[in-house]
N, C-alpha and C positions, 0 to 999 in steps of 0.2 A: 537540584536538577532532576531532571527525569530520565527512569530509565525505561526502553525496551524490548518486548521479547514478541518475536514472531512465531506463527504456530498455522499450522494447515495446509502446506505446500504436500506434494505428493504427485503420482503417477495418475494421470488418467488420459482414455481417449478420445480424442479429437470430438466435438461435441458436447462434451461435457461438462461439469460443475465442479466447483471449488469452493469453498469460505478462506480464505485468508483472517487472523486474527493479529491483534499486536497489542498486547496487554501493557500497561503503563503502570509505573510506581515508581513514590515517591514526590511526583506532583500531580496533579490532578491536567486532564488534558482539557479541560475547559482552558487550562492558560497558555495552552500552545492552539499554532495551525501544523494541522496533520496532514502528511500526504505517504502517499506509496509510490515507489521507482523500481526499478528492475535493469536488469544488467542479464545480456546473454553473454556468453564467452565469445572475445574477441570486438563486442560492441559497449559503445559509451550506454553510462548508466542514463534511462528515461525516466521520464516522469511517466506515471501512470495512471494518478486520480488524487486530490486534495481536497481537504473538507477545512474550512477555516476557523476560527473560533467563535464567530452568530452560527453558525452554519452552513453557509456557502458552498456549496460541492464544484469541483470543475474536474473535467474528464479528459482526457488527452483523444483527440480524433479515432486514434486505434483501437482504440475501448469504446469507445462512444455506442451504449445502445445494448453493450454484455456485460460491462463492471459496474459496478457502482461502490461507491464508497458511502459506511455510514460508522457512524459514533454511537456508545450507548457510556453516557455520564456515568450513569451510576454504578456500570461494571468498567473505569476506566479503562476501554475497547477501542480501540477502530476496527472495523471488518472493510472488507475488498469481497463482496462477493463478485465472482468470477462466472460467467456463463456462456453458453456457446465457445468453449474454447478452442483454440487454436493450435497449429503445430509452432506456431512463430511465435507465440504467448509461453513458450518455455523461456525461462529465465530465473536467476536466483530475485525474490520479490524482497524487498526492506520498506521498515516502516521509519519516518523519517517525522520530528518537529522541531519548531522552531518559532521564536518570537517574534512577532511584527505584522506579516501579514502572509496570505500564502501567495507562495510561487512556485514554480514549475523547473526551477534551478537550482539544483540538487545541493550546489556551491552554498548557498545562502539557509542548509539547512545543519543546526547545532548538535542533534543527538539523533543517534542512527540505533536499530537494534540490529541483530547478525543475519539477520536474511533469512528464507524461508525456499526450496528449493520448487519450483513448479515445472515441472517437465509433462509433455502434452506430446501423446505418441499418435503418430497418422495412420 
């Protein structure tokens, strides 16, 4: 199974950039579809961008246009770059995969890493 680790959250304001990272090991993420979700306190966890295993990206409406989601094989990665950000874009961020095909339903996904805290001051 795979394990992983999220890295990059942090303080910044409104405006501003982030990398998100989620390092993998253990298996290689060629064999999952990846996505990222986020969870503000007191709200259900969203989806927030999924990159599938050809490559596929899909973005959630609310990002659409300032995040993007890529992979880089060879340093078993996904990134979330994060831009123009928001005060409403604070949330704890997780990297999430799973076998089969990618969705946007947090329920359907196998292995989770701890989360990455992104807080976005106005």
């Amino acid at each position: 199974q795979v394990q992983l680790v999220e890295s990059g959250g942090g303080l910044v304001q409104a405006g501003g950039s982030l990398r998100l990272s989620c390092a993998a090991s253990g298996r290689t993420i060629r064999s999952y579809d990846m996505a990222w979700f986020r969870q503000a306190p007191g709200k259900e966890r969203d989806f927030v961008a999924g990159i599938s295993r050809s490559g596929t990206t899909s973005h959630a409406e609310a990002v659409k246009g300032r995040f993007t989601i890529s992979s880089d094989a060879a340093k078993n990665t996904v990134y979330l770059q994060m831009n123009s950000l928001k005060p409403e874009d604070t949330a704890v961020y997780s990297c999430a995969a799973r076998l089969g095909f990618l969705s946007s339903d947090y329920v359907r996904y196998d292995y989770w890493g701890q989360g990455t805290q992104v807080t976005v001051s106005s």
